[in-house]
C-alpha positions in Angstrom: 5.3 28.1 -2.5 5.3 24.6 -1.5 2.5 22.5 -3.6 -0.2 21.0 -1.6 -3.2 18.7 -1.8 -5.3 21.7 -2.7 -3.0 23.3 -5.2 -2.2 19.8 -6.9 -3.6 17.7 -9.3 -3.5 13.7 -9.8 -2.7 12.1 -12.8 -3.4 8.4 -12.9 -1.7 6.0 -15.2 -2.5 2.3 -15.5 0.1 0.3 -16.8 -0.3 -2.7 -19.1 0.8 -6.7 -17.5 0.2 -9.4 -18.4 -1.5 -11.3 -15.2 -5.0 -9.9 -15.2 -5.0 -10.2 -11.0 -1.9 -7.9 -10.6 -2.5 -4.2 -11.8 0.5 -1.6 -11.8 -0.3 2.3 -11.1 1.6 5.8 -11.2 0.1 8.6 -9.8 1.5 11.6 -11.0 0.7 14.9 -8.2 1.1 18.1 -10.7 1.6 21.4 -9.3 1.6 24.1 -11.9 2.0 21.6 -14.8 5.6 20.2 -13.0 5.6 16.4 -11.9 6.2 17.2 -7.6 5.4 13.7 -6.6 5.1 10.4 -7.7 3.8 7.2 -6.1 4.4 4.1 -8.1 2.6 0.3 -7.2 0.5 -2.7 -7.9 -2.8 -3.4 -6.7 -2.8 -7.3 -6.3 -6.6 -8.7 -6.5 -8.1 -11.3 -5.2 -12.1 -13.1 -5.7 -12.7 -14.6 -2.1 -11.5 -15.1 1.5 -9.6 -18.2 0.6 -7.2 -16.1 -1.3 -6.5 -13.8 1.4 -6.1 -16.9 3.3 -3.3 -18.0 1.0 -1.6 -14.7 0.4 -1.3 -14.3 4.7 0.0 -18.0 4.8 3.1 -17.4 3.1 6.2 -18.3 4.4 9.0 -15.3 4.7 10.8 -16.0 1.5 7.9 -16.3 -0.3 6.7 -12.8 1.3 10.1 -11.4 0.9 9.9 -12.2 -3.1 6.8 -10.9 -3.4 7.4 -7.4 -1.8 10.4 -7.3 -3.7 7.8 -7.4 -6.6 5.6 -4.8 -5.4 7.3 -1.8 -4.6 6.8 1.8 -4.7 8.8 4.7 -5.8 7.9 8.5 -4.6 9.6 11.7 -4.7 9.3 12.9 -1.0 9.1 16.5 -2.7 9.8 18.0 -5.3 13.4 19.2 -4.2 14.1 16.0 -2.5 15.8 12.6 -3.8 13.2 9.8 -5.0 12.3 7.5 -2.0 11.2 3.8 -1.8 8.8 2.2 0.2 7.4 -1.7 0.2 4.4 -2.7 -0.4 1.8 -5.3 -1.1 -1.4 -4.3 -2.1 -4.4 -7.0 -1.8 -7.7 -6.2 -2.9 -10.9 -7.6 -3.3 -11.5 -8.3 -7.0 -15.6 -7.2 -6.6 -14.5 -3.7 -6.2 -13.1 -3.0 -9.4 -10.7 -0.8 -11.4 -11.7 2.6 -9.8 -10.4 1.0 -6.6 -6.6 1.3 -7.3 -6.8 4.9 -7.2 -8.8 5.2 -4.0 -6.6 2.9 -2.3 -3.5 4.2 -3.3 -4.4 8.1 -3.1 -5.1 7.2 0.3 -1.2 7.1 0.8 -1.4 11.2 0.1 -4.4 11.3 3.1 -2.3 12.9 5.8 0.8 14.5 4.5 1.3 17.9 2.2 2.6 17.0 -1.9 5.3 19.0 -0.2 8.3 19.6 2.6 6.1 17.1 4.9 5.2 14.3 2.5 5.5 10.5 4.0 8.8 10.1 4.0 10.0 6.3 2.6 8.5 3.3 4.2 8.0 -0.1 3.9 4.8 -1.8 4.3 4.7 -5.5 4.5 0.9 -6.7 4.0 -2.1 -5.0 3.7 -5.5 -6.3 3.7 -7.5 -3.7 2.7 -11.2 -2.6 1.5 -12.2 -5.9 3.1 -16.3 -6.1 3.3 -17.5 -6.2 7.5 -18.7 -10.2 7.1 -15.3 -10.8 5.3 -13.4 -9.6 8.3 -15.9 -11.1 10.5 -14.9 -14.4 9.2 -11.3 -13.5 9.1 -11.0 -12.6 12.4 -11.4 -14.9 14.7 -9.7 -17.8 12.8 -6.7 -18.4 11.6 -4.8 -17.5 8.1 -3.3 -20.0 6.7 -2.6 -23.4 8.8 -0.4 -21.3 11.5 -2.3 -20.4 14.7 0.2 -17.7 14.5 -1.5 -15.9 11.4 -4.7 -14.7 13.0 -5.3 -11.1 11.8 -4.9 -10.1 15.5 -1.7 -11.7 15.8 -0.1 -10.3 12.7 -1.3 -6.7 14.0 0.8 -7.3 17.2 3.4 -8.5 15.3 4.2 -5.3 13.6 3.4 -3.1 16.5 6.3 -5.5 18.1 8.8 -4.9 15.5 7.9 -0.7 14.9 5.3 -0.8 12.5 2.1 2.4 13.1 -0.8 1.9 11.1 -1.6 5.2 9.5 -4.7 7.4 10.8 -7.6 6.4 9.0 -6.1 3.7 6.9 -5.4 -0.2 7.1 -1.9 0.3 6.2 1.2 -0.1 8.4 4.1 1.8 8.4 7.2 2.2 9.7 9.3 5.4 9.1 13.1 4.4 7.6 16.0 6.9 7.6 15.6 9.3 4.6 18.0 7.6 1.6 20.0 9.8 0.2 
């Protein structure tokens, strides 16, 4: 029988680091005591809009370095090979600790801990868990200095280039072959 959501059980592990804004996860999904799934990232945090501000304004090496940084590793099930998907998390800092499991969990919302699991896929930037009059203030203006970086802009951006945000989420994916 293939595990899923109702037959499994979480297992969160926070991991020690040294930069008290950047907090690495595992989440363990156990099915009859056997590891079936894992999903592995940082929850970056920030205290106010002008840090989102700064984190959307950087330029693509800087982005590229810090996905590189962040990154997830998940077993797509529990017969299949270990899959990778990018990601960088930001968070508002006012929500606290018992945030990194909500938002990461989320990741689990629409797919079984088995054969139909999210199979690997990057995510570039997420702004997530953001309060209504902190997107109200985002939104219309820019990120950054570049006109370019307006919250609606980057959402066409990576519905240009194949990105789907996920049903009930403010995270974009795009699907990638299955690595092997």
């Amino acid at each position: 029988m293939h595990p899923t959501h109702a037959s499994c059980v979480t297992q969160l592990t926070v991991e020690p680091v040294a930069d008290p804004e950047i907090h690495p996860y595992t989440i363990d999904a156990l099915h009859n005591g056997r590891v079936v799934g894992r999903l592995r990232g940082f929850v970056l945090e920030y205290h106010n809009v002008e840090g989102v501000a700064a984190l959307a304004g950087l330029n693509h090496d800087d982005l590229r370095e810090a996905v590189d940084a962040v990154r997830f590793a998940m077993a797509a099930t529990h017969d299949a090979p270990i899959s990778y998907v990018d990601v960088l998390l930001v968070a508002p800092a006012y929500r606290g600790y018992g945030l990194a499991r909500q938002m990461l969990e989320r990741s689990w919302l629409h797919a079984d801990c088995g054969a139909t699991l999210l199979r690997p896929c990057p995510l570039q930037f997420c702004l997530d868990w953001l309060r209504p009059e902190d997107l109200a203030l985002i939104g219309p203006q820019c990120i950054g200095v570049d006109p370019k970086r307006s919250l609606a802009s980057l959402t066409k951006f990576y519905q240009r280039i194949g990105y789907t945000a996920l049903p009930g989420t403010d995270f974009w994916w795009r699907p990638l072959p299955l690595q092997r």
